[in-house]
MIDOSE-1310 file (N, C-alpha, C; in nm, 2 decimals, decimal comma, always signed):
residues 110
xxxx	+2,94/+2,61/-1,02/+2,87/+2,62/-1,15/+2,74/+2,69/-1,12; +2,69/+2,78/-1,20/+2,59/+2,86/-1,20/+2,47/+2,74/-1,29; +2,35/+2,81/-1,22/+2,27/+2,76/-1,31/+2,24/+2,73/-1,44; +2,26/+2,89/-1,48/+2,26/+2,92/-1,62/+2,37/+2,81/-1,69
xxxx	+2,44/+2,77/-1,63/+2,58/+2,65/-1,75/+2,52/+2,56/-1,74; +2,48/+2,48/-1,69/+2,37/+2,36/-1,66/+2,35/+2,35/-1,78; +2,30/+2,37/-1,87/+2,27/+2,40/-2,01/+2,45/+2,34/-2,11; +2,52/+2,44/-2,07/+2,63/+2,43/-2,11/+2,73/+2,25/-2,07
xxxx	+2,70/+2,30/-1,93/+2,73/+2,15/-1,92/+2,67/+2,03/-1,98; +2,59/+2,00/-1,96/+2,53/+1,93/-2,06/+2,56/+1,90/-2,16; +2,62/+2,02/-2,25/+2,64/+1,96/-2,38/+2,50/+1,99/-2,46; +2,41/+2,06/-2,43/+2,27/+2,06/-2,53/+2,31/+2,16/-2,67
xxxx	+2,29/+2,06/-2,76/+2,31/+2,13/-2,88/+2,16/+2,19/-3,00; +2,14/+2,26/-3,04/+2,05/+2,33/-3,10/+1,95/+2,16/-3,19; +1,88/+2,21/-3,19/+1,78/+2,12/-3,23/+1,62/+2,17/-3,28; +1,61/+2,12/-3,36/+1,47/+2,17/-3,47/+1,39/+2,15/-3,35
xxxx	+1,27/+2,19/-3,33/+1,16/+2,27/-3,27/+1,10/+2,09/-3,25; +1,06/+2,01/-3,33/+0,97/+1,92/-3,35/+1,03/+1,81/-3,31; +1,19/+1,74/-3,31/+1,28/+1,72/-3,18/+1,27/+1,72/-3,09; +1,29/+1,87/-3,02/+1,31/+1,91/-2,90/+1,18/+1,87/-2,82
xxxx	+1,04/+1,85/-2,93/+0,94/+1,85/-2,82/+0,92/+1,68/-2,81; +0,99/+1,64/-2,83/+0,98/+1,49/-2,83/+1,08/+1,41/-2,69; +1,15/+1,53/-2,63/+1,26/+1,45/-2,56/+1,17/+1,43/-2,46; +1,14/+1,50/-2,39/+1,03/+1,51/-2,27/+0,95/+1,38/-2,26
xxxx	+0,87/+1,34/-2,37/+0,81/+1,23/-2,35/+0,90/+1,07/-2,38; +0,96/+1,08/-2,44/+1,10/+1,02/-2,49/+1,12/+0,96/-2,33; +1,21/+1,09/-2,30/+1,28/+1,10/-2,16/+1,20/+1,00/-2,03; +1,05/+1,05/-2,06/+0,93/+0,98/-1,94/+0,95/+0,86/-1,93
xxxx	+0,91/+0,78/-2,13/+0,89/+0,65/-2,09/+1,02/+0,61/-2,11; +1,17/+0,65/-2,11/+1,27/+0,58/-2,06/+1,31/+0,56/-1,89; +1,26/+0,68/-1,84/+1,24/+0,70/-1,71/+1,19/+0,61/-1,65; +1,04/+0,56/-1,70/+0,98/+0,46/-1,62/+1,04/+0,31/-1,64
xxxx	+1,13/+0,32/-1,70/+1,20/+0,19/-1,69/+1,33/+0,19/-1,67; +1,38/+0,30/-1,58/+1,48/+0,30/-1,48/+1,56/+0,39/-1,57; +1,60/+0,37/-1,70/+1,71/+0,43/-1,73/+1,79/+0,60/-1,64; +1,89/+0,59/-1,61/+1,97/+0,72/-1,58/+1,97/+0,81/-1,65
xxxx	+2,03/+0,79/-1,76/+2,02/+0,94/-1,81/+1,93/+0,98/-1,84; +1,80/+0,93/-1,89/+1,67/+1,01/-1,91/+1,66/+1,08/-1,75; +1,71/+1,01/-1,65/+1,61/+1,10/-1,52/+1,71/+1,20/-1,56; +1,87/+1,23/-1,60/+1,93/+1,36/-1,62/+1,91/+1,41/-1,70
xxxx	+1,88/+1,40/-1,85/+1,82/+1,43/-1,92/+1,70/+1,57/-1,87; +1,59/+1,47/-1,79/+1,49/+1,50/-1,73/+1,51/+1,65/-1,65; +1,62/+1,63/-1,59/+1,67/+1,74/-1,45/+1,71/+1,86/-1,51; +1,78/+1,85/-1,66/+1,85/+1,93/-1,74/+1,75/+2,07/-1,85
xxxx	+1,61/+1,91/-1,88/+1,52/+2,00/-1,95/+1,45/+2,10/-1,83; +1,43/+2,04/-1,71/+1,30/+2,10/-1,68/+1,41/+2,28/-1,55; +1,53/+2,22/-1,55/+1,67/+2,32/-1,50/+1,64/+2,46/-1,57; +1,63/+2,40/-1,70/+1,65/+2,50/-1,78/+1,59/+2,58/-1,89
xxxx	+1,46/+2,51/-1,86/+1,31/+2,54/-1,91/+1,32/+2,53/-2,09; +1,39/+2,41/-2,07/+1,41/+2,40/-2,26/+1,31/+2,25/-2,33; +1,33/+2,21/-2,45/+1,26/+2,12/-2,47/+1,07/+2,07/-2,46; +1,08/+2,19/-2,46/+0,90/+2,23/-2,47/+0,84/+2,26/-2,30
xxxx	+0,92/+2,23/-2,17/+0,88/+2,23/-2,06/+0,92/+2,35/-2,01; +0,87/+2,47/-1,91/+0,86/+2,58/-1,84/+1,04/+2,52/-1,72; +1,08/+2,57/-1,64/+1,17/+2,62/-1,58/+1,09/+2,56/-1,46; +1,12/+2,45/-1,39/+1,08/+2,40/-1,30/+1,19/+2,32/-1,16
xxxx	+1,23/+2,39/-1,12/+1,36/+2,37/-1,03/+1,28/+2,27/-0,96; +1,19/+2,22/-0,88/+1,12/+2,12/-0,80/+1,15/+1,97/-0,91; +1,06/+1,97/-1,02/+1,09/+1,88/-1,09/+1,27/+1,85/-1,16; +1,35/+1,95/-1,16/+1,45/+1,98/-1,17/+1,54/+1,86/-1,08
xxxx	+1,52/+1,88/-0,97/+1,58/+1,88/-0,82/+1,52/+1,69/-0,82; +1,43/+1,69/-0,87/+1,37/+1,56/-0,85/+1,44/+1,48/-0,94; +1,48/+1,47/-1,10/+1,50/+1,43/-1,16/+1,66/+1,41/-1,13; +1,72/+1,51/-1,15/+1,87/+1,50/-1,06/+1,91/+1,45/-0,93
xxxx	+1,81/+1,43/-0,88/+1,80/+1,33/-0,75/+1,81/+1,20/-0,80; +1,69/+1,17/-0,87/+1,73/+1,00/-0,90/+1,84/+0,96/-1,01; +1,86/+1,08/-1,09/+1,98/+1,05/-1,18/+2,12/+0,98/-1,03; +2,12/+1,07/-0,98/+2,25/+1,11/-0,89/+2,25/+0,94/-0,77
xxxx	+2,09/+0,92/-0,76/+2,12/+0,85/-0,69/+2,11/+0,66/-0,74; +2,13/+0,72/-0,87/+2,15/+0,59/-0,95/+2,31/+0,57/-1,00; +2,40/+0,67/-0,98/+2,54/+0,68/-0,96/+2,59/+0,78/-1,07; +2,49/+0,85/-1,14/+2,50/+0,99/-1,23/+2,61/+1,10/-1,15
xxxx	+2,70/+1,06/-1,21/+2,77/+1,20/-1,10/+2,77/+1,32/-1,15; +2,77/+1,35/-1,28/+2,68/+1,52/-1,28/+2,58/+1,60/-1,27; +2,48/+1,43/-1,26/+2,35/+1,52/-1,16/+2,37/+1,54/-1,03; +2,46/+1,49/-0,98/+2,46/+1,51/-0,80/+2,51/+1,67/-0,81
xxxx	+2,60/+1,72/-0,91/+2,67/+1,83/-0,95/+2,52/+1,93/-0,94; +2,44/+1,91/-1,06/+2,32/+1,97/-1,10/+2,25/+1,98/-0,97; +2,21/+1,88/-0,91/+2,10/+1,88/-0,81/+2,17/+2,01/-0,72; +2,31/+1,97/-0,66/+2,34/+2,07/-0,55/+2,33/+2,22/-0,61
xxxx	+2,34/+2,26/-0,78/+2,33/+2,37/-0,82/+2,19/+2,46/-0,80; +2,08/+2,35/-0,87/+1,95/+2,42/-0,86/+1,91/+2,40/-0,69; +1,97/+2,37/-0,57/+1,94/+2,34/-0,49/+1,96/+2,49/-0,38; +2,02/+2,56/-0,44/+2,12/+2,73/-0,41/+2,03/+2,82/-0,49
xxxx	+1,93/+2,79/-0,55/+1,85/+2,87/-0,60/+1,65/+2,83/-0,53; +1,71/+2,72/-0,45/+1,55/+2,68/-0,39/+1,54/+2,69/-0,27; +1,42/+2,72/-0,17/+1,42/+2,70/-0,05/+1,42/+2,56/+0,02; +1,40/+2,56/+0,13/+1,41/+2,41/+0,21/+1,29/+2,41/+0,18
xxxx	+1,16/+2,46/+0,15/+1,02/+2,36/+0,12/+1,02/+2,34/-0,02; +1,08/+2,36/-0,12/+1,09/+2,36/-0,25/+1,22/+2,21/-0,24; +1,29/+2,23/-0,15/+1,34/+2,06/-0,21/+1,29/+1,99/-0,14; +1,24/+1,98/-0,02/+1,14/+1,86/+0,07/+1,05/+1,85/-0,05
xxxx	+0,98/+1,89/-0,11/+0,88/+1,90/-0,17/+0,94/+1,84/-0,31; +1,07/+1,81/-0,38/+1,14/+1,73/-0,46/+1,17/+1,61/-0,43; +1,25/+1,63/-0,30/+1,22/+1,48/-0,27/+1,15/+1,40/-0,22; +1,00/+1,49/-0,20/+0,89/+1,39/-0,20/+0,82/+1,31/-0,32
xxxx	+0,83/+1,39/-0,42/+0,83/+1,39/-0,59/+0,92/+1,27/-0,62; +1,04/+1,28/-0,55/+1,15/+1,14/-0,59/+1,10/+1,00/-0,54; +1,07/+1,01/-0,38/+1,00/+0,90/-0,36/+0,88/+0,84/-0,41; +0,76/+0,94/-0,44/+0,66/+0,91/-0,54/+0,72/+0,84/-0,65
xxxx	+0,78/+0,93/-0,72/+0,85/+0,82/-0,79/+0,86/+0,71/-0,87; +0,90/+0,66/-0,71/+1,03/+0,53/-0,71/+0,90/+0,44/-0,64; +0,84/+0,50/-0,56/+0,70/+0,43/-0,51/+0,63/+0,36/-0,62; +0,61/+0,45/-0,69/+0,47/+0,39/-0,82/+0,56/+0,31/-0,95
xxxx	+0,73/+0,31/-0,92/+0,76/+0,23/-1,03/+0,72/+0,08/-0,94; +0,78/+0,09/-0,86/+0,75/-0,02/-0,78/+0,60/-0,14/-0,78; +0,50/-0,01/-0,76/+0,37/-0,10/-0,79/+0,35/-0,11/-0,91; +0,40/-0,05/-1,05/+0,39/-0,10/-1,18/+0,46/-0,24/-1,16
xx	+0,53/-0,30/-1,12/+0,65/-0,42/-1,14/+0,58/-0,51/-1,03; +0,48/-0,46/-1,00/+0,46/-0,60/-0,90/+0,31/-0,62/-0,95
């Protein structure tokens, strides 16, 4: 699967301007309280530079990471895709992003 379908896969359907800029923060604070699909959600907007956020394969690659490694099996799909479009310091640099993270949910909860 090409990057460009990522989009397609997903399923993202057209949506009014003032929606779309809402998923992002939507997406965040579901994120910070673990939910999955917001982290793919997350991997999908920032994949594919929709939803009010720029085209950010790092953040991409991060978000599809924790989707994937929360048992998301189409972000594992997604991650390996935008992963063919990044260098090896562009995903070290994701998955440092992923453990940050998972780090600072951690010191919220304690």
């Amino acid at each position: 699967m090409e990057l460009a379908k990522i989009e397609t896969f997903a399923k993202i359907q057209s949506a009014d301007v003032s929606a779309a800029d809402m998923l992002v923060p939507r997406c965040l604070a579901a994120a910070a309280e673990g939910d999955t699909d917001a982290y793919y959600d997350l991997g999908v907007a920032y994949s594919t530079g929709s939803h009010g956020v720029n085209c950010d394969l790092i953040e991409a690659h991060k978000w599809f990471n924790l989707a994937a490694a929360h048992g998301h099996e189409a972000a594992s799909w997604c991650r390996a895709d935008v992963s063919d479009e990044m260098t090896a310091r562009d995903i070290a640099e994701a998955q440092r992003r992923a453990r940050e993270w998972l780090r600072q949910g951690v010191r919220k909860a304690a």
